[in-house]
N, C-alpha and C positions, 0 to 999 in steps of 0.2 A: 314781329308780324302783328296786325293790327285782327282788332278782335272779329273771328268768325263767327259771332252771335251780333243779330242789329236787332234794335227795337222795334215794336209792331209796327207796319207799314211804312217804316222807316227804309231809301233806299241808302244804298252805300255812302251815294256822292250824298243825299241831306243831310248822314249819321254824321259825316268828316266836317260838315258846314256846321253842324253841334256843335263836335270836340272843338272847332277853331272859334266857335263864339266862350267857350266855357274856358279856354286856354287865356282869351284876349280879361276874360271876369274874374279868372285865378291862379293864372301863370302855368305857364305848361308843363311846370314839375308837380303840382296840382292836379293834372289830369291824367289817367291813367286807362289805356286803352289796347293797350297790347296782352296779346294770349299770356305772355310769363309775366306781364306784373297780376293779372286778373287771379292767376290758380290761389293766391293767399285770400281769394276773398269766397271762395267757395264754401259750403259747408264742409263740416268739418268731419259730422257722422253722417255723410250721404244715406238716403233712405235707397234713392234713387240708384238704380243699378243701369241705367242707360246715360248719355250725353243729353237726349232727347228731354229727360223727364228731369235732370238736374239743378234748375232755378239758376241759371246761369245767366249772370250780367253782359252788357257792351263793353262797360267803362264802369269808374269808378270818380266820382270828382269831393278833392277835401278844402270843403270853405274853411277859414279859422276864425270869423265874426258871423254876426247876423247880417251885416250889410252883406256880404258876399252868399249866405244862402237865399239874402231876398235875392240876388242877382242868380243863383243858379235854379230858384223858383221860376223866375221872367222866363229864363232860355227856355226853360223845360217846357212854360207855356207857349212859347213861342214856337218852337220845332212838335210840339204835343208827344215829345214824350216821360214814359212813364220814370218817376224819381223812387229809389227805396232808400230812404232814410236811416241809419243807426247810429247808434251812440259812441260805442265799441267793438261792438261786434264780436260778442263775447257770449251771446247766447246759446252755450251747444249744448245739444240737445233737443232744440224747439227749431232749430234752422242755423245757426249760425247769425253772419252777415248775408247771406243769400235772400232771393228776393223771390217774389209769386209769378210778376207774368217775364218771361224766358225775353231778354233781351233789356230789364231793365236797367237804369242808369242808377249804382246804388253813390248814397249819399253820404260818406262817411265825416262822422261832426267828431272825430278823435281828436284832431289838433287842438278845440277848441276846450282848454284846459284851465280856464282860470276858475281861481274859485276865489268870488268876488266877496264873501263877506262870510265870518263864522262870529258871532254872537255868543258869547259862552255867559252871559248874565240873562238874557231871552232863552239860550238853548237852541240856536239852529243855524243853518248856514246856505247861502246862495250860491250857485254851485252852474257852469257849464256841462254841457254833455259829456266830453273826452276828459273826466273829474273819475277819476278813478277811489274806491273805497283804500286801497294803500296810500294815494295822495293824501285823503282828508285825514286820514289818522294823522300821517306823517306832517302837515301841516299843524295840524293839532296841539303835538308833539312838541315841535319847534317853539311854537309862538306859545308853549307853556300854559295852553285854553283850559278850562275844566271842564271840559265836555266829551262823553266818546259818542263814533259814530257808530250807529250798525252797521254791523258786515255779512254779509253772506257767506255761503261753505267756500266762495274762492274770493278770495279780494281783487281779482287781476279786473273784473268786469267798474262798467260806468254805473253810478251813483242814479244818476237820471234815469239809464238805460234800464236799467233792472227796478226803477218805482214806476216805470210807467208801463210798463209791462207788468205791474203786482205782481214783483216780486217778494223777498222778503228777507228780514236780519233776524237774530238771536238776542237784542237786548230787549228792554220793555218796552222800544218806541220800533219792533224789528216788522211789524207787519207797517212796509214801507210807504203803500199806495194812504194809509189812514195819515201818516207822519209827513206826506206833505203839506207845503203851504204855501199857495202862489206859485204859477210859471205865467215864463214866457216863451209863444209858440212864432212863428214864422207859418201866417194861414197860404192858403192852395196860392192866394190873390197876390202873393208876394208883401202884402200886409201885416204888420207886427202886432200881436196883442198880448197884455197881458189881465192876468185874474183876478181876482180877489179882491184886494185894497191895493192889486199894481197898477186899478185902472185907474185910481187916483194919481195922478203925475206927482212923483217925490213923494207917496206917503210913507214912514218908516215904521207902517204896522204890515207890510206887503208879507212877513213870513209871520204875523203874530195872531190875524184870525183869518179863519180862512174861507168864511162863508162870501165876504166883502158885501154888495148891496145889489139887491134885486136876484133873478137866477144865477145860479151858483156854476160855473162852465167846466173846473179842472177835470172834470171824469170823462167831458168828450175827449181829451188828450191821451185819454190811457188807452190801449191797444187799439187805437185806432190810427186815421188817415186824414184826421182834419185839420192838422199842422205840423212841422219838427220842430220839437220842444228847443227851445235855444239857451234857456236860464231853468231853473227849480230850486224853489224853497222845500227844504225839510228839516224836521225837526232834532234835534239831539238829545242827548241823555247825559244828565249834569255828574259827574263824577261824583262817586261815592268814596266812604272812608275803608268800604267792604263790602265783599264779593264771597260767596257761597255757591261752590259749585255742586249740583246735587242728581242723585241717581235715583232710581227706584225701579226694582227691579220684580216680576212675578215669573212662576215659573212655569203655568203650564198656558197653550194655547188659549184656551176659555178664558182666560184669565184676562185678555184683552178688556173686558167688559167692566168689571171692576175699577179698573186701572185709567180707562177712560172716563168711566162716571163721576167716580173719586178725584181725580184730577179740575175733570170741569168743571166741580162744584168747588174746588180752592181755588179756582182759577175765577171761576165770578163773582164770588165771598173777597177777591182783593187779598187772597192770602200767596197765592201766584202772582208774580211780576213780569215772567216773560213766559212767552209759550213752549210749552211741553212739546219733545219729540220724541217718538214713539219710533222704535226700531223693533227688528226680528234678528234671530240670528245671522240670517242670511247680510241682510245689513252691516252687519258688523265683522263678516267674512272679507264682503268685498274691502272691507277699509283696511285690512289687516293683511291681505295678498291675496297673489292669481289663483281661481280657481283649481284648477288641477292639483294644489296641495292638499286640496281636502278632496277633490273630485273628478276623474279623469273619462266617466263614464257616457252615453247616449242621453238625453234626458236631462231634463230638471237633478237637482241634488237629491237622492231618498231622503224621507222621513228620520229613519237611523241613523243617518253618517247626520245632521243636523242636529238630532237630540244629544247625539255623541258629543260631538261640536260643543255645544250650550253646556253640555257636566263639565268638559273638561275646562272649557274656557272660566268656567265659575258663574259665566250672566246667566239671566233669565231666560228666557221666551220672550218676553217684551222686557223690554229695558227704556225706559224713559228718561230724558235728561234734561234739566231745568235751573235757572238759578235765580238765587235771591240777593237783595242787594241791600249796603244801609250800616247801619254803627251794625256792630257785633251783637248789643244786646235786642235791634229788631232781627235781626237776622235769625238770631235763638226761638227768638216769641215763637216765629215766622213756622222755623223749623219741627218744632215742638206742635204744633198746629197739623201739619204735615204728617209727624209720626204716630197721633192721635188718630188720623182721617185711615191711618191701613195695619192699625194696631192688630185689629182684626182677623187679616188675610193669611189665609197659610202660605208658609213659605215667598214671603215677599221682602225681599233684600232693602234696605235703603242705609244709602251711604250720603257722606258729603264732605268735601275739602274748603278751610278756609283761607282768605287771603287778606288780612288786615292791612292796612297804613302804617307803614313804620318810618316816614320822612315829617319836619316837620308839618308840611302843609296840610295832615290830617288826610288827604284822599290819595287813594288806590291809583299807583300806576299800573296801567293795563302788562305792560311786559312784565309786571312781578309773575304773571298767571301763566301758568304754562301753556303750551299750544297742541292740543290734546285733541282727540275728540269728544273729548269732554269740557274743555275750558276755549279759552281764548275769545270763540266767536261771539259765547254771552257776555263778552266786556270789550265789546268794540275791537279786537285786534283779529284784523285780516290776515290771513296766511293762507295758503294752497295745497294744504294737507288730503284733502278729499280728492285732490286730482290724482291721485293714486287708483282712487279705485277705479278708473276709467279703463285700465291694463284687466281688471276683472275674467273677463272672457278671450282677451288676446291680448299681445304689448301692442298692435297697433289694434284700443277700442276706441267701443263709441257706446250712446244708447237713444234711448229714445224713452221721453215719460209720459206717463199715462197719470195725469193727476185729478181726478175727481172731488167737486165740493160734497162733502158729507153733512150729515149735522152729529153735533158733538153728543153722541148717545153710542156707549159703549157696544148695545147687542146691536144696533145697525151697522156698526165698526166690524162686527166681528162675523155677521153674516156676510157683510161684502168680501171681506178678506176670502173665507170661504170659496167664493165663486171666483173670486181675482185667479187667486193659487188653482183653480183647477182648471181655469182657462190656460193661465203661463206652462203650465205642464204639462197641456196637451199638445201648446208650441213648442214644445222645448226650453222653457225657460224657468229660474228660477224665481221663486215669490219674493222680491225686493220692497220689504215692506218701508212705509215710514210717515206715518201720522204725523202731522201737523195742528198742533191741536189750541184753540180757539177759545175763548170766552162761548161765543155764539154757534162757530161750527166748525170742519174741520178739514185740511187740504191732504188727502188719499192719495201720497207721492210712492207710485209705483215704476223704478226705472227697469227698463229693459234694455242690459246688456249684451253686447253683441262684438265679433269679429269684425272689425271694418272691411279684412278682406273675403271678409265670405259671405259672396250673396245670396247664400243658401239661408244664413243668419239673420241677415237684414231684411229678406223675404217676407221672414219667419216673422219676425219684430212686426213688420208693417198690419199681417194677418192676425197677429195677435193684438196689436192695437184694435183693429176695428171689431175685433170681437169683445175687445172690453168693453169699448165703448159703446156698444151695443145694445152691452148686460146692466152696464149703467143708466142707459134709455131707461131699460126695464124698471128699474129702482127709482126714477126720477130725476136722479142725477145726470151731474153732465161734467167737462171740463170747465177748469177756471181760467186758461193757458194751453196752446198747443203749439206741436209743430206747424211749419208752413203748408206740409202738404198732408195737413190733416185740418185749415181752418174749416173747409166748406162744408166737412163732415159732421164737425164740434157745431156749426152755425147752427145746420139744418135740426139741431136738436132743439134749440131755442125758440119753441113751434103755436109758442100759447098764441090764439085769435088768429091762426091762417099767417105763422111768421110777423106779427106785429110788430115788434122787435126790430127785425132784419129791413122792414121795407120802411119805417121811420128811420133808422139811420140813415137806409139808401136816399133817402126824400132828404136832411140834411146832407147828406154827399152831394148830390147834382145840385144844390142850392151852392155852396161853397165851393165845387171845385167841379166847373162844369167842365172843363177837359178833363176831368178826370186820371188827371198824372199824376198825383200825390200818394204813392203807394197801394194801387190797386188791389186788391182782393185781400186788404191786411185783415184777419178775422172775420172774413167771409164779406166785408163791405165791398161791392164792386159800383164802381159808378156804370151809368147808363149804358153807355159806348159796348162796355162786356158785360154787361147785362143781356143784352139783344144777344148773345150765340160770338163775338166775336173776338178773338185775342185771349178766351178765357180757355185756361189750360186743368180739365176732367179730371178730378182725382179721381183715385183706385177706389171702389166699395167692394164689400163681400158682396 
């Protein structure tokens, strides 16, 4: 059955005259338009408790070049409509592959898998969208490079996907969106460009600086709607001879404060190499099994069953986790520096595992390191270990995150927490903590798990988002990242000069993409068209 969602003002007979221009541009095993092949591209933690309100696509069409998405850009401008773009569609959490205005036609770039060049004497590699972090390792691997890539908590997602959304890795090149260099985008106009030093044709410094000559453009591509990325440079991290997996552990709540300050000061002294993450017990529950083994009750988890939790388990209250990399004797220096800085603290754990070179080639195979929640992700080696904790609240879960930028100052850390936890518990949820912590500031990743099938749960989740986000207003803060149906809420915060902000990008939107089909309403950009009241779909507020 062919799909009962059409595109805005799109009728039936112009939708089929689409699929049959988009079938003759990509072959019609490329084009996907029917209700059962469509449900794999739906979100995955629907927020959305109705059909009505669920981002629900037409079609689906898979280019595997850029000639073929400048060709599915033309249609799109041709029949006006709207295109949603992704890499993998590996985003859950923030939306999936689902798209913002209900009928669009999403874009998926998965086929497009090469990964055109890895540099292991530069340190970087150029890389297609459907470039999965287990490809490039395993590439890597193969062709015997000395380079590892960052990975994130799941490897399954795109390499692209997750830097141009600022996402982020665990080695010291892992906050991703800094460690690119150079793309190339497919703009609204079915025009190719590329950045940096790629506007020079054939230069081979295109992944080596990244400012290139005159304004600097790669940041309009990140969470935005002013092209699909079709190529990216990013950086790598040259193999070491050793790896230092390390903990540090405190043990009572307040203790957050120390533990942040002390960190952020080794972290921009360069005695830190990669970024510190900061967990709570509850955090380290969910990695560990289903709730009900510890908790089976109405409510958030007690205070008690929690502190229980923490004696028996042996962690802290905060447990941080970090590594160092390098011969064995910077490692030590390194280390020693470290156990200086919290010499002090009562009751403050610090441990750490090493993993030397014992081949001749002097550097560290990553699969020596075990795949822990402690190890693996800080040496480049992706695995899907965190996808456990998704069963947290139910075997069939899900969540939803609420991630605020902080600045990297412990007593601000630990007052927001404060209000976090007492919001999640008046939803019924519990305080999933997990710092993200920064040289300059700090990413306040708080998930909210939920029942996929109870939309008493997912209610829950959605009221309890906008109440954070609300109390974060309050504090100055805002999100760095959101779900889909929470950009317009996360925009409207970004309010300095009467939205200055929001109507300079909208003034670059309708300049670049005056039909306005290139992913409508992605982070609150809407072009003109739904601007005026029309085709744009009201998020929920308190």
């Amino acid at each position: 059955m062919a799909s009962t969602v059409l595109p805005p003002k799109l009728s039936a007979t112009e939708f089929q005259r689409a699929i049959d221009k988009f079938k003759e541009v990509l072959g019609g095993e490329n084009v996907r338009y029917r209700n059962e092949e469509l449900l794999a591209y739906r979100d995955p933690f629907p927020i959305a408790t109705t059909e009505e309100h669920a981002n629900l696509c037409s079609a689906v069409v898979l280019p595997s070049t850029v000639e073929e998405v400048q060709e599915v850009v033309r249609v799109a401008n041709r029949f006006n409509v709207p295109l949603w773009p992704f890499s993998r569609g590996k985003n859950n959490g923030y939306g999936g592959p689902s798209c913002r205005v209900q009928g669009s036609i999403l874009v998926d770039l998965g086929r497009m898998r090469k990964i055109i060049e890895v540099n292991d004497k530069a340190c970087y590699a150029l890389l297609e969208p459907g470039v999965t972090f287990f490809d490039l390792f395993n590439y890597c691997k193969e062709k015997k490079l000395k380079v590892y890539p960052s990975v994130p908590s799941l490897g399954w997602g795109s390499i692209v996907g997750n830097t141009i959304d600022r996402g982020w890795g665990y080695t010291p090149l892992g906050e991703h969106c800094a460690a690119q260099c150079g793309l190339e985008a497919v703009l609204p106009s079915g025009e190719v460009i590329r950045t940096g030093m790629g506007a020079v044709a054939g230069s081979p410094t295109w992944q080596c600086f990244k400012p290139g000559y005159g304004p600097s453009i790669d940041g309009l591509f990140f969470q935005s709607n002013f092209g699909i990325v079709t190529k990216l440079g990013i950086w790598l991290y040259p193999k070491q001879q050793g790896f230092m997996s390390c903990n540090v552990s405190v043990d009572k709540e307040s203790d957050l404060v120390p533990l942040v300050d002390r960190l952020g000061h080794l972290y921009r002294t360069e005695v830190l190499q990669n970024h510190p993450v900061i967990g709570n017990p509850i955090r380290s529950m969910a990695a560990s099994g289903p709730r009900k083994t510890v908790y089976s009750g109405e409510g958030a988890i007690p205070n008690w069953i929690v502190e229980d939790w923490k004696n028996k388990s042996g962690k802290g209250f905060w447990n941080a986790r970090f590594a160092l990399y390098g011969t064995e004797k910077m490692m030590n220096c390194r280390w020693d520096a470290i156990k200086a800085a919290f010499s002090d603290l009562a009751n403050c754990k610090l441990g750490q595992e090493t993993y030397l070179a014992d081949d001749p080639s002097g550097l560290l195979d990553a699969e020596k390191v075990p795949v822990t929640e402690q190890g693996g992700t800080q040496i480049g080696l992706p695995n899907m270990l965190r996808l456990q904790s998704i069963k947290f609240r139910g075997e069939d879960g899900g969540h939803i995150s609420f991630s605020p930028v902080l600045p990297p100052d412990g007593q601000a850390a630990l007052n927001f927490y404060f209000v976090g936890k007492k919001i999640c518990a008046r939803h019924g949820f519990d305080f999933h903590a997990g710092f993200h912590l920064y040289p300059h500031h700090m990413i306040h990743l708080n998930l909210l798990y939920f029942d996929n099938t109870s939309n008493s749960q997912k209610k829950a989740a959605e009221l309890c988002f906008f109440e954070l986000l609300a109390s974060a207003r309050k504090h100055g803060y805002s999100e760095y990242r959101t779900h889909l149906n929470f950009m317009d809420a996360v925009s409207d915060q970004f309010d300095f000069n009467d939205h200055i902000h929001r109507r300079f990008v909208g003034q670059l939107k309708d300049c670049i993409d005056p039909n306005g089909i290139l992913a409508p309403g992605k982070c609150g950009v809407w072009p003109k068209q739904y601007r005026m009241g029309k085709c744009v779909k009201k998020q929920s507020k308190l």
